[in-house]
N, CA, C and O atoms as a CHARMM CRD file, in Angstrom:
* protein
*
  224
    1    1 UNK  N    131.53000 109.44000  66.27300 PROA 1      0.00000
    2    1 UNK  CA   132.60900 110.35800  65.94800 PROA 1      0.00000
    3    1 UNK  C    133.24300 110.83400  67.26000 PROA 1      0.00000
    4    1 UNK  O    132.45400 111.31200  68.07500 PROA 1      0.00000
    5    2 UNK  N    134.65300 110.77800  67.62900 PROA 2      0.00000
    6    2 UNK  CA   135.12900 111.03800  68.67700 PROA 2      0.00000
    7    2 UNK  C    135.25500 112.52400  68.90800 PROA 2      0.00000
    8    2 UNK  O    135.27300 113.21800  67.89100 PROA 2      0.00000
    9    3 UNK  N    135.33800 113.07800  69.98100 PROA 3      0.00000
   10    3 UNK  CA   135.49800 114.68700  70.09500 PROA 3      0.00000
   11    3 UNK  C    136.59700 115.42000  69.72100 PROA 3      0.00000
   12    3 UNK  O    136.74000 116.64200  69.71400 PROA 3      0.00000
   13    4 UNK  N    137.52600 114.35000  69.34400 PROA 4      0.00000
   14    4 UNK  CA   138.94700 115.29200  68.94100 PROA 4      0.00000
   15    4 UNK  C    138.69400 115.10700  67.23400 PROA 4      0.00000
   16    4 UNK  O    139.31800 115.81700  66.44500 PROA 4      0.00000
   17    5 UNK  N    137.97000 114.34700  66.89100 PROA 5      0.00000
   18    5 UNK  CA   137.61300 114.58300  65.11900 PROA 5      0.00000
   19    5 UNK  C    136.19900 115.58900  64.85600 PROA 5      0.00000
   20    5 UNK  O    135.86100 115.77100  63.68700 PROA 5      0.00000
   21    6 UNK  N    135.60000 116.06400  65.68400 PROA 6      0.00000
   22    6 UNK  CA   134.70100 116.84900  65.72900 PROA 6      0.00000
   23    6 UNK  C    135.42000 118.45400  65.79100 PROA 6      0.00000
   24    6 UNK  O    135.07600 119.42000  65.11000 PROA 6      0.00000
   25    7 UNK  N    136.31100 118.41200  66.63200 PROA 7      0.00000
   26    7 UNK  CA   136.54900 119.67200  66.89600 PROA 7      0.00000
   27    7 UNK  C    137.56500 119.57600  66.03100 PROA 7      0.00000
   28    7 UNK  O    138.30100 120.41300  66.55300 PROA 7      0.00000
   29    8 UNK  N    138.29300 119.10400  64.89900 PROA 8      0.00000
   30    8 UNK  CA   139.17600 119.35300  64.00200 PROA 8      0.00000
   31    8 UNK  C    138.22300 119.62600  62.71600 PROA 8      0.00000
   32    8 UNK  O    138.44000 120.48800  61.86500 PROA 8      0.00000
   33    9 UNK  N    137.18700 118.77600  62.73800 PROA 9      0.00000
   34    9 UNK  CA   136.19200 118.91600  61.44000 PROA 9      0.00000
   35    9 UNK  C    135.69300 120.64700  61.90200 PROA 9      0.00000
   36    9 UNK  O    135.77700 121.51800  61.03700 PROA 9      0.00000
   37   10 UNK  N    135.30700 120.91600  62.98300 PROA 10     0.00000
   38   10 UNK  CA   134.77900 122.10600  63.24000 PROA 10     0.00000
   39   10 UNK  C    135.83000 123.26300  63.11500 PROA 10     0.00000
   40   10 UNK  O    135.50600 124.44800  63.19800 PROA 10     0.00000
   41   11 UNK  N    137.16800 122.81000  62.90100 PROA 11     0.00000
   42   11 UNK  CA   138.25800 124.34800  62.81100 PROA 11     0.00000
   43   11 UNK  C    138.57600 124.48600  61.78000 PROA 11     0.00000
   44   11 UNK  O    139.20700 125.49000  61.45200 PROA 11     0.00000
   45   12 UNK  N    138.06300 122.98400  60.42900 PROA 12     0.00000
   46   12 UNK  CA   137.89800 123.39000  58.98000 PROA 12     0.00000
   47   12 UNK  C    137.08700 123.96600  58.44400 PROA 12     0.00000
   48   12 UNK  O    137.37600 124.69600  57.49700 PROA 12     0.00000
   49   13 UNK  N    135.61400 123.79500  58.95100 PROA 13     0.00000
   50   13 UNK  CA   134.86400 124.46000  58.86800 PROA 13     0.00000
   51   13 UNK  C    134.55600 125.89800  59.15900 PROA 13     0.00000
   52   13 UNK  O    133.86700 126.62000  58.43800 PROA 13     0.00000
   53   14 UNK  N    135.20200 126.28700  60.42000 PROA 14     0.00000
   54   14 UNK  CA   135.30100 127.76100  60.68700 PROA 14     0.00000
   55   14 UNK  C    136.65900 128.47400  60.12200 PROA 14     0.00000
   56   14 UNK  O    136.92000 129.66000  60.32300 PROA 14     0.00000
   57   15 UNK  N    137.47500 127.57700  59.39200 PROA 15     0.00000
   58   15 UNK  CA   138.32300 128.40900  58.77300 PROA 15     0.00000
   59   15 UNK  C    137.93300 128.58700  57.02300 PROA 15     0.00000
   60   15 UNK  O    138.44500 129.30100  56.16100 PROA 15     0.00000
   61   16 UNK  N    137.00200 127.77200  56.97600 PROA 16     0.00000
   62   16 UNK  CA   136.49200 127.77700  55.07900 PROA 16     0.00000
   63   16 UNK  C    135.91200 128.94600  55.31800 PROA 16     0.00000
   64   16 UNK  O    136.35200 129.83400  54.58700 PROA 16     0.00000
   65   17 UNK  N    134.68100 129.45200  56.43500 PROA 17     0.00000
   66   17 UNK  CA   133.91900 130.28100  56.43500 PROA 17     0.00000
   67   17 UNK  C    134.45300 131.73500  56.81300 PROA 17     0.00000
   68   17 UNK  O    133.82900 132.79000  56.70500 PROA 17     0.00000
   69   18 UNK  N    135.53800 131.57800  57.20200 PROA 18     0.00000
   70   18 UNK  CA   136.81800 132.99100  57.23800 PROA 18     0.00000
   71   18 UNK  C    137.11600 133.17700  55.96200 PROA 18     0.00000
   72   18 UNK  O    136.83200 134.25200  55.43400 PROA 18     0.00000
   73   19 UNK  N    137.71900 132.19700  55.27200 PROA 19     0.00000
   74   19 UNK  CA   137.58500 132.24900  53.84000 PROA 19     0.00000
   75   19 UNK  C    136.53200 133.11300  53.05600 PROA 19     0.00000
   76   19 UNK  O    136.57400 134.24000  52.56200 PROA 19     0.00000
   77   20 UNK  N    135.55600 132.11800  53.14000 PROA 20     0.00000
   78   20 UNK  CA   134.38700 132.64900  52.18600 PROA 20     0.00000
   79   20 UNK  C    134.08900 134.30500  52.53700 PROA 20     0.00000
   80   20 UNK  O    133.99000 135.03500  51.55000 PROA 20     0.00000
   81   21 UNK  N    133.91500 135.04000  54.12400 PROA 21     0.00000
   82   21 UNK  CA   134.11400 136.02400  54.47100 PROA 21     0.00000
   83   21 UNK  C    135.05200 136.88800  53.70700 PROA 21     0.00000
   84   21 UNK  O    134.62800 137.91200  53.17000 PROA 21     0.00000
   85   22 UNK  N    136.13800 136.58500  53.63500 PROA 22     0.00000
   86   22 UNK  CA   137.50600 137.39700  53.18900 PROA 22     0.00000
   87   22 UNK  C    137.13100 137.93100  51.83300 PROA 22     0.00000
   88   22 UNK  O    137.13900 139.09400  51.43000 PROA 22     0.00000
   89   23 UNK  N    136.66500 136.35900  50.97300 PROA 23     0.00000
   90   23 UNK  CA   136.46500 136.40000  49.64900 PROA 23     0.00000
   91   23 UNK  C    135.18600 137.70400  49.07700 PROA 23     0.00000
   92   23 UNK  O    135.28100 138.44200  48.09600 PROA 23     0.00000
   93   24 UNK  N    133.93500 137.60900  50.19800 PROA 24     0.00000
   94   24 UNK  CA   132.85300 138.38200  49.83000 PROA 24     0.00000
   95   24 UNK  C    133.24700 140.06600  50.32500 PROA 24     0.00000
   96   24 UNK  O    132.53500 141.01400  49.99700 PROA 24     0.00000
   97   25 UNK  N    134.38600 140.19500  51.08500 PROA 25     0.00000
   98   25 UNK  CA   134.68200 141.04700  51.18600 PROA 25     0.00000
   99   25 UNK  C    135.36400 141.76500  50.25600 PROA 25     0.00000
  100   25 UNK  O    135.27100 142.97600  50.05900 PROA 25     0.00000
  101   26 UNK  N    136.38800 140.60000  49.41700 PROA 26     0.00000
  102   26 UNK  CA   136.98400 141.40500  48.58300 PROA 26     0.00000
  103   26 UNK  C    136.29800 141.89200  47.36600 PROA 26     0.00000
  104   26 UNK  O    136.53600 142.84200  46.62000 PROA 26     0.00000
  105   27 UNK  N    135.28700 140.88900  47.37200 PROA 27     0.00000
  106   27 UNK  CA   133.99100 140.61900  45.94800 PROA 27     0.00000
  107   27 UNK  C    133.35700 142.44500  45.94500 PROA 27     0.00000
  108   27 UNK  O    133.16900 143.26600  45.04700 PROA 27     0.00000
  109   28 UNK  N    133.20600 142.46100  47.28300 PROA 28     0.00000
  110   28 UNK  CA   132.33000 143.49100  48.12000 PROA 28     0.00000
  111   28 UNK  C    132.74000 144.89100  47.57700 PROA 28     0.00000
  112   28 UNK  O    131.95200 145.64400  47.00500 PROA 28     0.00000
  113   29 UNK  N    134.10500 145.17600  47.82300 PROA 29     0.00000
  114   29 UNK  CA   135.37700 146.37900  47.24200 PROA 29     0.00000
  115   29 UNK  C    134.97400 146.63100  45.63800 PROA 29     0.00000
  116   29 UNK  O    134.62700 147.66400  45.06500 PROA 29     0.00000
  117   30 UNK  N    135.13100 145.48800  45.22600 PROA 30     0.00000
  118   30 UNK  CA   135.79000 145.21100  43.91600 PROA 30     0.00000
  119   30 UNK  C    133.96400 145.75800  42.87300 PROA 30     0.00000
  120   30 UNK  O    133.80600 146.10200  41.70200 PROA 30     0.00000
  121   31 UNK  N    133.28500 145.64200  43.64900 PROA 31     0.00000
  122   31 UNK  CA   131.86900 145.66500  43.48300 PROA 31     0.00000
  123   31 UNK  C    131.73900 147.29400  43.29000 PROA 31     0.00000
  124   31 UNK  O    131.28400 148.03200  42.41600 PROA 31     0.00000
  125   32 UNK  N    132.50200 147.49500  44.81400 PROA 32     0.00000
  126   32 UNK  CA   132.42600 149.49500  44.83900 PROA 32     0.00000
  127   32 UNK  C    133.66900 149.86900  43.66700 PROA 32     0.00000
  128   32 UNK  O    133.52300 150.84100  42.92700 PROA 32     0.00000
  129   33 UNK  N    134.42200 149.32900  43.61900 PROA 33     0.00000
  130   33 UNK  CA   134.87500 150.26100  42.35500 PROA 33     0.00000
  131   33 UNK  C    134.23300 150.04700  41.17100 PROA 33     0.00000
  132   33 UNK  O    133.99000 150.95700  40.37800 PROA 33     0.00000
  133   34 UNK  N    133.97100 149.01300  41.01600 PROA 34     0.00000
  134   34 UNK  CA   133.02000 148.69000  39.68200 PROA 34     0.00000
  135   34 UNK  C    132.23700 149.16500  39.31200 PROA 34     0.00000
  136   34 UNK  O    132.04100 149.17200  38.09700 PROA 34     0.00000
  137   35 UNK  N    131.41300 149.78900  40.17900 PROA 35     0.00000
  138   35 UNK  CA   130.56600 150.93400  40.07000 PROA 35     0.00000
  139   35 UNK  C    130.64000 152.11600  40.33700 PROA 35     0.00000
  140   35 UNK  O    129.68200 152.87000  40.16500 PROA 35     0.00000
  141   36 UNK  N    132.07000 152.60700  40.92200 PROA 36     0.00000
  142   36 UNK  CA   132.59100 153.85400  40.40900 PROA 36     0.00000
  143   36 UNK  C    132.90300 154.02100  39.22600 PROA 36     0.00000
  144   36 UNK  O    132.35800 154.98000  38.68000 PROA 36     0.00000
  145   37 UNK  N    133.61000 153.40700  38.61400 PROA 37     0.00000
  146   37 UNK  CA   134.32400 153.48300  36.94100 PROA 37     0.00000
  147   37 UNK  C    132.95000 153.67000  36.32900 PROA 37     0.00000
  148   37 UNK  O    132.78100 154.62300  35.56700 PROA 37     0.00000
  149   38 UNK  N    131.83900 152.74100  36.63100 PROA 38     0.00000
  150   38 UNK  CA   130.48000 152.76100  35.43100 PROA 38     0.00000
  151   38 UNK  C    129.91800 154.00400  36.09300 PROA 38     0.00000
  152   38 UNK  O    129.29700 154.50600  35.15500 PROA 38     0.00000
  153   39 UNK  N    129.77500 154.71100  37.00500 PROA 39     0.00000
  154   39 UNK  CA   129.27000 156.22900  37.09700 PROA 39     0.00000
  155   39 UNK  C    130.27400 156.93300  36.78400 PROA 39     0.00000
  156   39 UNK  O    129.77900 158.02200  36.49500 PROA 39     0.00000
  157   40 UNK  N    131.61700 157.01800  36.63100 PROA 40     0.00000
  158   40 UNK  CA   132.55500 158.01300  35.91800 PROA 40     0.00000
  159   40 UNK  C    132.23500 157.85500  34.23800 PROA 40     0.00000
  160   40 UNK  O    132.04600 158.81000  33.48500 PROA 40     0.00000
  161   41 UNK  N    132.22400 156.59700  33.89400 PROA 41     0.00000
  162   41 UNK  CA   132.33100 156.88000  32.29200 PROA 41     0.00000
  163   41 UNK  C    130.67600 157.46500  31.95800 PROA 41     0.00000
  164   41 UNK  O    130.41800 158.30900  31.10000 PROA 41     0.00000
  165   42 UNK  N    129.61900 156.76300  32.89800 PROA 42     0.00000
  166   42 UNK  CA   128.11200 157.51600  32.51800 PROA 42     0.00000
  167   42 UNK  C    128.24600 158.97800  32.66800 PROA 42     0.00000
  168   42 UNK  O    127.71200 159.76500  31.88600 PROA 42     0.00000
  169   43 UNK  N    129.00600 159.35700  33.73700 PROA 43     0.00000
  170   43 UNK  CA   128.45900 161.18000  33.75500 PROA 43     0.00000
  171   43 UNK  C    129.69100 161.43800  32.52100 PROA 43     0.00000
  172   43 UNK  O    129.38300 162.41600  31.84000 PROA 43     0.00000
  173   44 UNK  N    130.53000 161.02600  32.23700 PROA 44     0.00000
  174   44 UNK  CA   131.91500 161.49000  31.19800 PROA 44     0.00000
  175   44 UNK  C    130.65000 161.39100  29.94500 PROA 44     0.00000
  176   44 UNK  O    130.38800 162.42400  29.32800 PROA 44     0.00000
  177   45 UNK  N    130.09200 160.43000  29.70200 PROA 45     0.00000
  178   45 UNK  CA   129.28900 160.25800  28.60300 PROA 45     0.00000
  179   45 UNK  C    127.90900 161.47100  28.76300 PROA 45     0.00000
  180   45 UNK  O    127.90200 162.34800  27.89900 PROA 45     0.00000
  181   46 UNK  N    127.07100 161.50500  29.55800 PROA 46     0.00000
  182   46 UNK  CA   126.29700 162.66300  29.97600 PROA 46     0.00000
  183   46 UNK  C    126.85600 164.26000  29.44600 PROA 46     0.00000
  184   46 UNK  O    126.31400 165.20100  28.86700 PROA 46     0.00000
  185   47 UNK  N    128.36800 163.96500  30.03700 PROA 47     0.00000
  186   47 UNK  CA   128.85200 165.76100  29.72400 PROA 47     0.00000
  187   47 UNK  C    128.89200 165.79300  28.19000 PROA 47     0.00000
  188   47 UNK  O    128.57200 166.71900  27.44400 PROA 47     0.00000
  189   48 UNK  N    129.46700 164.28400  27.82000 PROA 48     0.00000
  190   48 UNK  CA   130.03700 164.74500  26.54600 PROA 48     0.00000
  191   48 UNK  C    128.49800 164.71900  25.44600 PROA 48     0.00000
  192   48 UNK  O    128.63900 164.93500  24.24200 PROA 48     0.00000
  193   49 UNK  N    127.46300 164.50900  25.88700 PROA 49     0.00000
  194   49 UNK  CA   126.40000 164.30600  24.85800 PROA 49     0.00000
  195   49 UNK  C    125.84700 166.25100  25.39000 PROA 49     0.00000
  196   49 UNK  O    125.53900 167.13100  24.58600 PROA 49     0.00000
  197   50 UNK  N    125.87600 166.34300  26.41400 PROA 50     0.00000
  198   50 UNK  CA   125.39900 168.26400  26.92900 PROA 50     0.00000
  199   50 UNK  C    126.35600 168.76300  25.87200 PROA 50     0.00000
  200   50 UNK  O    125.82100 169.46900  25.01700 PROA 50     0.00000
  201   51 UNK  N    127.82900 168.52400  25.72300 PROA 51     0.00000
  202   51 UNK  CA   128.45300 169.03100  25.14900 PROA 51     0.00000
  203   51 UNK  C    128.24300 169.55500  23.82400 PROA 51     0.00000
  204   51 UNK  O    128.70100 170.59700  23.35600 PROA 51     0.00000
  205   52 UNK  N    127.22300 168.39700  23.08300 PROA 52     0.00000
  206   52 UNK  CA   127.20100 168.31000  21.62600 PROA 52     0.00000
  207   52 UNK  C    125.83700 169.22900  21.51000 PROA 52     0.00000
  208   52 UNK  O    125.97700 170.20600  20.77400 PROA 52     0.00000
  209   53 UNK  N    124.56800 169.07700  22.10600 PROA 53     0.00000
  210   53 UNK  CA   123.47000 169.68000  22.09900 PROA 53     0.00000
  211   53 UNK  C    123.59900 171.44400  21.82800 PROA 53     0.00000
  212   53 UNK  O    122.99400 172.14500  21.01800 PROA 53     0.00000
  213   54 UNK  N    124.75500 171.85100  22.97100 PROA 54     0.00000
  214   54 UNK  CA   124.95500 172.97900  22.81600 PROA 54     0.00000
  215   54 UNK  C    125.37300 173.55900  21.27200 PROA 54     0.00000
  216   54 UNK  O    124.80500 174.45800  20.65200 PROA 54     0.00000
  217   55 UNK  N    126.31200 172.91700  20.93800 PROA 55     0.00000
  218   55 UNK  CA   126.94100 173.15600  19.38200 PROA 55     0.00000
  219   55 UNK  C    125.55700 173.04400  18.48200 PROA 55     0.00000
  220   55 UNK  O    125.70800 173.64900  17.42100 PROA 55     0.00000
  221   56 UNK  N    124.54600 172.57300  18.58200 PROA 56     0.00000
  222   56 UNK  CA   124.11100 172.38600  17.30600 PROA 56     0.00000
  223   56 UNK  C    122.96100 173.87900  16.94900 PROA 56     0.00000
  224   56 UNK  O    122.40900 173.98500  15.85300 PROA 56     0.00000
């Protein structure tokens, strides 16, 4: 394999893995809100079951 097809195979390779980076980053975000919304609707659900206990 000559050195100028090595170092082109190697700037696909380090640009897939910028990729894959970018991607787990966005995965990463998308992860933290995902689990904001599921602790907002759990404590929304928490208040609203305190809510009912009291009434009875």
């Amino acid at each position: 394999m000559t050195d100028q097809r090595m170092k082109a195979l190697f700037k696909v390779e380090k640009n897939n893995l910028n990729d894959l980076q970018n991607l787990l980053g966005r995965a990463r975000k998308q992860a933290k809100a995902l689990e904001s919304t599921l602790d907002e609707i759990n404590n929304f659900q928490i208040r609203k079951e305190n809510k009912k206990s009291e009434f009875k």
